[in-house]
C-alpha positions in Angstrom: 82.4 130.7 94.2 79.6 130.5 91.3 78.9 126.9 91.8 78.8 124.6 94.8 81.6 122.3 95.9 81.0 119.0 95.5 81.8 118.3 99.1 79.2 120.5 100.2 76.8 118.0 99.7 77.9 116.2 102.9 78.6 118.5 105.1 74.7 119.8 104.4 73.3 116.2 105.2 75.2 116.1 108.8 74.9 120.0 109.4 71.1 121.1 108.4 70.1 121.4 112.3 68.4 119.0 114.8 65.0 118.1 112.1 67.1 118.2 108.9 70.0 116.2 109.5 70.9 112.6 109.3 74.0 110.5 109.6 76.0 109.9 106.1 75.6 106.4 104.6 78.0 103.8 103.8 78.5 105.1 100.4 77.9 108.6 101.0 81.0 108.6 103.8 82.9 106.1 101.3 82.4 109.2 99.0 83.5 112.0 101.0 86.4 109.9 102.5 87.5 109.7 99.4 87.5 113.4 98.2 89.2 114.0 101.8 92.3 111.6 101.3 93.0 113.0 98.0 92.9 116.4 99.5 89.6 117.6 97.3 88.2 119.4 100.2 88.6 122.9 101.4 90.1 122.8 104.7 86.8 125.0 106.5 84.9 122.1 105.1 86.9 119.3 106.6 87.4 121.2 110.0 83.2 121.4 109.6 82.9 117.6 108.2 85.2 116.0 111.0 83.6 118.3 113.9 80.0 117.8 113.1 80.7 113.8 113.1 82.5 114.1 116.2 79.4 116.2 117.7 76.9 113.3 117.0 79.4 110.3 117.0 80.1 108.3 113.9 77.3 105.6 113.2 78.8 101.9 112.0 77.8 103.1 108.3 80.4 106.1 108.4 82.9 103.7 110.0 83.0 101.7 107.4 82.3 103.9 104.7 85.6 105.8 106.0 87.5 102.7 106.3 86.8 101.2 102.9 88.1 104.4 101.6 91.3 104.7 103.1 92.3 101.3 102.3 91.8 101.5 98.8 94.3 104.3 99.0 96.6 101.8 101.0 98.7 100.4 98.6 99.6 96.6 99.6 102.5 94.4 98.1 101.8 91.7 96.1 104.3 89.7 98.3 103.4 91.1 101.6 103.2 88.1 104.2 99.6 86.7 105.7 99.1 88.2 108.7 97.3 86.1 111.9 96.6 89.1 113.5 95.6 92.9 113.2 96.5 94.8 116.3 96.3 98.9 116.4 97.9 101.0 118.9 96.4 104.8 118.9 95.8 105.7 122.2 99.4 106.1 124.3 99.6 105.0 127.7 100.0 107.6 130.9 99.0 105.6 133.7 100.7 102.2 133.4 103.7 101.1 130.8 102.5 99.6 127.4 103.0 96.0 128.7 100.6 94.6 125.5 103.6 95.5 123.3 105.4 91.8 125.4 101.8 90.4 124.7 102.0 91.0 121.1 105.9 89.6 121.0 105.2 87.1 122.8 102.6 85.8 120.5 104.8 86.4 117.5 107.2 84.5 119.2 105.1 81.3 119.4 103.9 81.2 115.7 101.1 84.4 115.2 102.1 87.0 112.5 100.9 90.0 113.9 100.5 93.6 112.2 100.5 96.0 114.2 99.6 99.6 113.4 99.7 103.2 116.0 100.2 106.7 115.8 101.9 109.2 118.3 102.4 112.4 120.0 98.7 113.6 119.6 98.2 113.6 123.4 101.4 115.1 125.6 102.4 112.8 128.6 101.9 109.6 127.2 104.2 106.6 126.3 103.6 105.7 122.6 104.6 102.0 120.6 106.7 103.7 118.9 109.1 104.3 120.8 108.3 101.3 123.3 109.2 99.3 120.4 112.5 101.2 119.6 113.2 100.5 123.3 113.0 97.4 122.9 115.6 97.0 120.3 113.2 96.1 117.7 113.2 97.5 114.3 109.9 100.2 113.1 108.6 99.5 109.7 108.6 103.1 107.2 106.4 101.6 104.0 104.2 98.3 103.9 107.2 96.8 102.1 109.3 97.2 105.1 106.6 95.8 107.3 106.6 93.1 105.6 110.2 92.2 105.9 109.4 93.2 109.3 106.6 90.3 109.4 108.7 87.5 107.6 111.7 87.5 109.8 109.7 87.9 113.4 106.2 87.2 112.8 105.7 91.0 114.1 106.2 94.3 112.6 105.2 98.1 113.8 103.9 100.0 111.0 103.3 104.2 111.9 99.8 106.0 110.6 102.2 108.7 108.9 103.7 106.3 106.8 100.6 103.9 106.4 98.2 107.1 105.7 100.1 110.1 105.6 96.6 111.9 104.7 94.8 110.4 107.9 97.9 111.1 110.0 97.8 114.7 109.2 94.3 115.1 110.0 94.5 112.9 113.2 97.1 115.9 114.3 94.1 118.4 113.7 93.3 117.7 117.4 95.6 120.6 118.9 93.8 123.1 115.9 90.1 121.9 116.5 90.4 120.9 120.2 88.5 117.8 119.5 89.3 114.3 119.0 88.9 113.6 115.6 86.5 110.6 114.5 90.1 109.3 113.0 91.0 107.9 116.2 87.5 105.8 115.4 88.9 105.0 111.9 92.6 104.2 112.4 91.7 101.4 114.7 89.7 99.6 112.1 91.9 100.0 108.8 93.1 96.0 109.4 96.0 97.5 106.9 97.2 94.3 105.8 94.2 91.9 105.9 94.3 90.1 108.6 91.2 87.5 109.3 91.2 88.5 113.1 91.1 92.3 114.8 91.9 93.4 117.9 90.5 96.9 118.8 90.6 98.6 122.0 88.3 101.6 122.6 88.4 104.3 125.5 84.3 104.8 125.7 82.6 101.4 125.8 79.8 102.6 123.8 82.1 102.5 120.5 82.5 98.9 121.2 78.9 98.4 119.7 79.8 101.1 116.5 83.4 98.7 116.0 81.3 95.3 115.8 79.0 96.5 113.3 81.2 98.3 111.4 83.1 95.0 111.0 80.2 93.4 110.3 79.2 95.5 107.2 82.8 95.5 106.3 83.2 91.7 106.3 85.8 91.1 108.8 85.9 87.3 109.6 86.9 88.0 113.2 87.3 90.5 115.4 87.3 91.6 119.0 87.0 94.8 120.7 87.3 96.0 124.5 87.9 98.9 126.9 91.2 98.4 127.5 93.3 100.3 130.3 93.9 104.2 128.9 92.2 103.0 125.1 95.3 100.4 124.6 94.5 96.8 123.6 95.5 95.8 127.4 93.7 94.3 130.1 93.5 95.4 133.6 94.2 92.0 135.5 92.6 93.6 138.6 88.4 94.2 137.1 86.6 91.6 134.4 86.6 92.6 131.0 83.9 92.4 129.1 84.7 91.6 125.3 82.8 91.9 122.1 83.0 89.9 119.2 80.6 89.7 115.6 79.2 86.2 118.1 78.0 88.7 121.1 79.8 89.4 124.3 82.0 87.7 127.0 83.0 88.9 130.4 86.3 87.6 131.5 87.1 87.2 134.8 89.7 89.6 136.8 93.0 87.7 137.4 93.9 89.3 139.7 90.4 90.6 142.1 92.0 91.7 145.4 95.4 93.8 143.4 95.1 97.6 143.2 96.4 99.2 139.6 99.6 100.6 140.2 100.0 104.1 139.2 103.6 104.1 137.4 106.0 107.8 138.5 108.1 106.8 136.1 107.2 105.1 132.8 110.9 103.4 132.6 110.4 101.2 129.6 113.9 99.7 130.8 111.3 97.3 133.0 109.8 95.6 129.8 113.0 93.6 128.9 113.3 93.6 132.9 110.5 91.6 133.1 110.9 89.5 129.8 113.8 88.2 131.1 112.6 87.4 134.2 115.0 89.6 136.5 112.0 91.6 137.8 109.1 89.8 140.0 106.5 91.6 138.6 103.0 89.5 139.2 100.8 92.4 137.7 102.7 92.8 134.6 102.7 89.3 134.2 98.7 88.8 134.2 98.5 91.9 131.9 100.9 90.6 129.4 98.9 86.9 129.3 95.9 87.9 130.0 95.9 90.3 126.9 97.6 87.5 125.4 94.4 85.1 126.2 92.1 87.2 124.8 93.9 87.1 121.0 95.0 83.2 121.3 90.9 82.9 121.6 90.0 85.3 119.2 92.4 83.0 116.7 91.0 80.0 118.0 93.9 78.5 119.3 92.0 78.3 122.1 87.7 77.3 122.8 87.1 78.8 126.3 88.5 81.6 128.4 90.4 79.0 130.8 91.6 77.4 128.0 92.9 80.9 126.8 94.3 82.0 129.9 96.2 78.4 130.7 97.7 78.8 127.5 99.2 81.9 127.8 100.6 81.3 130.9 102.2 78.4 129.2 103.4 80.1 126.4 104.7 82.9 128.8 106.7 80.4 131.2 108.4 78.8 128.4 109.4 82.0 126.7 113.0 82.3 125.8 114.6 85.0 127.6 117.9 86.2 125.9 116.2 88.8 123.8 113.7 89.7 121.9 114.9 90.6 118.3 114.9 87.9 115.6 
């Protein structure tokens, strides 16, 4: 090749060693994003691009910048439903059954549209939304017109990364090739796919919780609220505090639950999710993780002012559920 690519250009600011190198800008990763969602970019130079972010970890600047430029490639209807609520779901769950999917629903359930976006099947041995959702009888959306059928008839919908991003799904499945998590885990989380005025994030390191607020920040996002959530899923653990950041600062909540032990589930039987909906299985911990998660968004929405007043409510909310089902 005669002439340089005009990717190289990036790759050079994050790779020119230790004295040399500096983190991309806003609109220097907006750039590059771009030329990597349209597929402009040799794939040596994106295995080098996404490993030498990785190897530094992203700055809120390159958040952003990679965020703005996959949703202007995210094409949104015109008639597609305001959503309450933007929820993602990327991580996958090993150690305890996703019980924030009946957190989610059961918000949905009592007025909040929520959007809620996930990928799968990057990590073996975990239990994904996808197919907690299909579980539960409920429908999975395959376009943004669908999820927003999806959102007008239950005030919920499940939208896949392969059919909200194709490009950024097939990277995100570099992982098994490059043997590193790609920074599109980082990304995913943040793409707020249909607009919602309030995010809720989970990370897996609690040092990203600092790179998710200001990358909201920059970004504009009215509201937003970001935690380390048990195994990188929007879920508390009812048993420790959680300490949760918003664009105001930080909050601890208190444990619900101080003197229980996390159970470590043999068997992830998703059967025990509708179990527990209905009520035909006594399950206290699954309870406080289903409306303690709950708390958290009903504040971050300001339906509620304070934590108690968050946590009484969902309690409320959850005791007055209605039990037959869940679809519709």
């Amino acid at each position: 090749m005669s002439h340089e690519h005009p990717f190289a250009q990036y790759v050079r600011i994050l790779g020119k060693g230790p004295h040399l190198s500096r983190p991309l800008t806003l609109d220097e990763t907006r750039a590059a994003a771009r030329m990597v969602i349209d597929g402009a970019v040799d794939p040596v130079q994106l295995g080098a691009f996404l490993c030498l972010l990785r190897v530094k970890t992203e700055t809120p600047d390159e958040v952003a910048g990679f965020v703005l430029a996959a949703r202007d490639a995210i094409a949104r209807p015109a008639d597609l439903p305001h959503v309450d609520l933007d929820w993602s779901s990327y991580a996958g769950k090993s150690r305890q059954l996703p019980w924030f999917v009946l957190s989610a629903l059961l918000l949905a359930r009592n007025g909040v549209r929520v959007g809620m976006h996930g990928t799968e099947k990057h990590t073996a041995g975990r239990v994904y939304t996808r197919e907690t959702i299909e579980a539960l009888g409920l429908p999975v959306a395959t376009s943004m017109a669908e999820a927003g059928r999806h959102l007008a008839a239950a005030n919920f919908c499940y939208l896949p990364l392969e059919y909200l991003s194709p490009r950024l799904h097939e990277i995100m499945g570099l992982r098994a090739l490059l043997g590193l998590r790609s920074p599109i885990h980082t990304i995913a989380r943040m793409l707020n796919p249909f607009g919602a005025p309030a995010s809720l994030m989970s990370v897996f390191h609690p040092n990203y919780r600092d790179v998710h607020q200001e990358a909201a920040r920059m970004m504009g996002q009215p509201r937003m609220a970001v935690f380390k959530g048990e195994g990188g899923e929007v879920e508390r653990r009812p048993e420790k505090p959680c300490v949760v950041r918003t664009l105001d600062g930080e909050e601890e909540w208190p444990a619900l639950l101080p003197d229980a032990a996390q159970p470590h589930e043999d068997s992830m039987d998703l059967g025990r999710l509708m179990a527990v909906w209905r009520g035909e299985a006594d399950e206290p911990y699954a309870v406080a993780t289903i409306t303690g998660t709950a708390a958290v968004a009903l504040k971050l929405i300001g339906r509620a002012n304070t934590i108690a007043e968050a946590e009484t409510l969902a309690r409320a909310l959850w005791d007055g559920r209605r039990r037959e089902g869940l679809a519709g």
